[in-house]
C-alpha positions as CSV (number, residue, x, y, z in Angstrom):
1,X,0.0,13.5,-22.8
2,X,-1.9,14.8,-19.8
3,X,-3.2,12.2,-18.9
4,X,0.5,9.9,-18.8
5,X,1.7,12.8,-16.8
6,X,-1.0,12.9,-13.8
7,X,-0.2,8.7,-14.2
8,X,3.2,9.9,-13.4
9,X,2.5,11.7,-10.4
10,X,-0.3,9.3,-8.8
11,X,2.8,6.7,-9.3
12,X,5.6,9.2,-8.3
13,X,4.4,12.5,-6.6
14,X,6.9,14.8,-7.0
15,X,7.3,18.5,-4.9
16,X,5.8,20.3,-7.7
17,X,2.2,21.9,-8.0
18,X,1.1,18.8,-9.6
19,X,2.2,16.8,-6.7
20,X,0.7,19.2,-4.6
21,X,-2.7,18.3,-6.6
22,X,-2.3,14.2,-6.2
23,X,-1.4,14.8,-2.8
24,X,-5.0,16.5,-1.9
25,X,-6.9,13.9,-4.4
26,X,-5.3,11.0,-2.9
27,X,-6.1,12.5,0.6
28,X,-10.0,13.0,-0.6
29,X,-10.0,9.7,-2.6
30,X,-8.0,6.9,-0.7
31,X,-8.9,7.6,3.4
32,X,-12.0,5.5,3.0
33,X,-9.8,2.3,1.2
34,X,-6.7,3.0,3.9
35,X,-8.6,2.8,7.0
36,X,-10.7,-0.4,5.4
37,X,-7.2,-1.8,4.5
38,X,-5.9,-1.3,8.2
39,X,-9.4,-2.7,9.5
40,X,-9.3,-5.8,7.1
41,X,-6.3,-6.6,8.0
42,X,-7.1,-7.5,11.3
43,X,-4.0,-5.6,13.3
44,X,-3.0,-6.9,16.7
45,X,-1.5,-4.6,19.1
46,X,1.9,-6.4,18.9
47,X,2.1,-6.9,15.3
48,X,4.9,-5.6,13.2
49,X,3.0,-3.9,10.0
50,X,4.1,-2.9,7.4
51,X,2.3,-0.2,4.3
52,X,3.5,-0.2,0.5
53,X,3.3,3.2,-1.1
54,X,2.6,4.8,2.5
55,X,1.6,8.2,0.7
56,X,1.0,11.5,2.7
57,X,0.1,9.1,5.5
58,X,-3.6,8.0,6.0
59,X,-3.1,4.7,6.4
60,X,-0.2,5.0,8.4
61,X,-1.7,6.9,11.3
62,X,-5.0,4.8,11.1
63,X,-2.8,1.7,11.7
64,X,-0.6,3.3,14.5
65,X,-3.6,3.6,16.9
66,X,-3.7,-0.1,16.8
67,X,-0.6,-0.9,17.5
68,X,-1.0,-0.3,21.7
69,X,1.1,-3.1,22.9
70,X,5.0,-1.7,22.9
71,X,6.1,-4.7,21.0
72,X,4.4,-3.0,18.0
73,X,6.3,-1.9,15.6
74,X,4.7,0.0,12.0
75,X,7.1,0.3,8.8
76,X,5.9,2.2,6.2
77,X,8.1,2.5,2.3
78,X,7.0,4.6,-0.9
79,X,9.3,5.5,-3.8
80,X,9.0,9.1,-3.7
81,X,11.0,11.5,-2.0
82,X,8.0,13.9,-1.2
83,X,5.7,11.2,-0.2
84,X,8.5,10.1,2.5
85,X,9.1,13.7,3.6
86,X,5.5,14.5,3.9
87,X,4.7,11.5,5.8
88,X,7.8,11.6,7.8
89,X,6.2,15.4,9.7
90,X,2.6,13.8,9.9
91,X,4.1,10.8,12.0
92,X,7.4,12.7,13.7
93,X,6.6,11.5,17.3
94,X,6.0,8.2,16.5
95,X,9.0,8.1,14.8
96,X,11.2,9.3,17.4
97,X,9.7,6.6,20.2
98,X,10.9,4.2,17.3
99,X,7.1,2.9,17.1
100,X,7.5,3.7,13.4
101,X,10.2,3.7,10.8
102,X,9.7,5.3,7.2
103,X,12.0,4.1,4.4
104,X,12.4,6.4,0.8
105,X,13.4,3.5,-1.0
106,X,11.8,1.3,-4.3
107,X,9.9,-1.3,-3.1
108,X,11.6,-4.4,-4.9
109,X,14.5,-3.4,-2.6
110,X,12.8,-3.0,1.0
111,X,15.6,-2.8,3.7
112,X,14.3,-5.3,6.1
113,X,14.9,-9.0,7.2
114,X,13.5,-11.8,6.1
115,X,10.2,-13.3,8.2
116,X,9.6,-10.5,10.0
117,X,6.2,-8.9,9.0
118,X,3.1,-10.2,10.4
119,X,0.8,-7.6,8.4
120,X,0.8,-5.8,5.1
121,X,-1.4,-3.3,3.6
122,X,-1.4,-0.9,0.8
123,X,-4.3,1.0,-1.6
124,X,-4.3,2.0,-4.7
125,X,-0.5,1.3,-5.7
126,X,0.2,-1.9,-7.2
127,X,-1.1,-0.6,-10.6
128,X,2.3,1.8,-11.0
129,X,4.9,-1.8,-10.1
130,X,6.5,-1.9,-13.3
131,X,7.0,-6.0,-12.2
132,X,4.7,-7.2,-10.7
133,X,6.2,-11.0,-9.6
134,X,9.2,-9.1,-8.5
135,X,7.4,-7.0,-6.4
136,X,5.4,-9.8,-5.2
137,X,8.7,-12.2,-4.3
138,X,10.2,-9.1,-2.3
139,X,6.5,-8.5,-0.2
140,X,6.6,-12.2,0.1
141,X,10.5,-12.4,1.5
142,X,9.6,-9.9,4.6
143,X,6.2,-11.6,5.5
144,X,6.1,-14.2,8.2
145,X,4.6,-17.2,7.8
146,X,1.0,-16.8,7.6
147,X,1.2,-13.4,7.4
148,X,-1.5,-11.4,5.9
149,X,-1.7,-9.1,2.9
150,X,-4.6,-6.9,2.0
151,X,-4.9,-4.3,-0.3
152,X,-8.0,-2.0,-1.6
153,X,-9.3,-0.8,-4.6
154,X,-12.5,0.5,-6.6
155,X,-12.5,-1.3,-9.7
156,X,-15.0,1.2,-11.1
157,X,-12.3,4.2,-10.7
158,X,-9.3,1.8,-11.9
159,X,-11.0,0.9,-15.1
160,X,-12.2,4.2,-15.9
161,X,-8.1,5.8,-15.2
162,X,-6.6,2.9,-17.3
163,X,-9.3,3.8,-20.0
164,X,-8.2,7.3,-20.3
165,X,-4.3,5.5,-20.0
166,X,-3.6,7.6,-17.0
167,X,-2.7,4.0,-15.7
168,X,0.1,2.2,-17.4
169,X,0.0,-0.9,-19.4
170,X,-2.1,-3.7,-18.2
171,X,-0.7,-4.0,-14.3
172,X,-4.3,-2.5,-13.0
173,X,-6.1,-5.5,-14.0
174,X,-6.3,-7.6,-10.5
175,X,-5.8,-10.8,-11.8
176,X,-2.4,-9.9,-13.1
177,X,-1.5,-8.8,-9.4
178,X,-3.2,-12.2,-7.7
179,X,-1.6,-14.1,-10.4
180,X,1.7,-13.0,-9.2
181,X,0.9,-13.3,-6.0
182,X,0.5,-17.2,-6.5
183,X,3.7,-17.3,-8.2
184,X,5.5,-15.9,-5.6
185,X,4.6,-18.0,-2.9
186,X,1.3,-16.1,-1.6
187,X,-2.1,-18.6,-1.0
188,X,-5.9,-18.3,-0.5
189,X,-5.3,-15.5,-2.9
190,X,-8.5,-13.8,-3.1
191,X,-10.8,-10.9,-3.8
192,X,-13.7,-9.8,-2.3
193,X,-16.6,-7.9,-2.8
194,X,-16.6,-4.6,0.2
195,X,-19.1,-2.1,1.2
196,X,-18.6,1.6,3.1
197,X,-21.3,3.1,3.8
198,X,-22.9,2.8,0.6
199,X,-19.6,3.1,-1.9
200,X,-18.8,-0.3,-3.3
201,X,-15.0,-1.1,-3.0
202,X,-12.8,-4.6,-3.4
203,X,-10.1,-6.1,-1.2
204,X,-7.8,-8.6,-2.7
205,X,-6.2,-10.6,0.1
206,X,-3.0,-12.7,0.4
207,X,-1.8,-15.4,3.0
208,X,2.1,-15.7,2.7
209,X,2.8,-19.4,2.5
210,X,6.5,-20.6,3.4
């Protein structure tokens, strides 16, 4: 039981002292995979990027500093209502130049146009998709063509959660996620051995074919 409800709040952070709790182990646990994310993803300074599951904001602000060229534009969506607010104060200025726009919204439902993504990103999130092809067709729909997906992981950590269930059902198993990713249109679907600075982590990649 304890261990379904901290899966619900890693998924879902709510304002409650749990939240509170995810919030400060995601900040200790994921900077390391969001800035590798952002550098793997090789970020141009005009690109239009965009972050799944933005969180408190790590990745967001590492990815902003790329984006020098005015034509630069970062989007950033997660689910919950806490994450969104508490990202929205970390990245206030940027947001009112209109160099970023945040979105509270469910991922299977992003509002943005078709094509228009060159980047994508995201750590630690896919797991908590309750469909994963669905997911994947919506990621794919905003992505130009050619655009490039790259997300992060440690297996070691994922396994070990899922083990003690605090991950649900069998979506944390990478090949489930790449699997959809073929199916909805993604190639040279990939995963890849990473190293930082002596912490093993992986990086699945995705090239959106249209």
């Amino acid at each position: 039981m304890l261990a379904e409800k901290f899966g619900k709040q890693l998924g879902h952070p709510t304002r409650s002292v749990a939240g509170w709790l995810v919030t400060r182990f995601l900040t200790v646990f994921n900077r390391f995979l969001e800035e590798n994310a952002v550098q793997l993803t090789g970020i141009q300074p005009g690109d239009t990027v965009l972050e799944l599951g933005h969180g408190p904001g790590l990745g967001l602000q590492a990815a902003a500093k790329l984006l020098t060229d005015p034509s630069g534009h970062l989007v950033g969506v997660d689910f919950s209502e806490y994450m969104h607010k508490m990202a929205s104060e970390q990245m206030k200025e940027l947001i009112a130049s209109g160099k970023v726009t945040l979105h509270n919204c469910d991922l299977t439902a992003m509002p943005l146009l078709d094509s228009t993504v060159d980047k994508v990103f995201h750590c630690n999130c896919y797991y908590f998709w309750p469909d994963l092809r669905k997911a994947a067709t919506e990621i794919h729909r905003v992505m130009k063509p050619g655009g490039l997906m790259v997300t992060t992981l440690r297996m070691s950590f994922v396994a070990s959660f899922a083990a003690k269930q605090v991950l649900p059902k069998e979506n944390w198993q990478p090949k489930k996620y790449m699997a959809a990713l073929r199916d909805s249109g993604f190639t040279d679907v990939r995963m890849e051995e990473k190293q930082h600075k002596h912490i093993n982590f992986q990086a699945i990649y995705a090239t959106a074919l249209k």
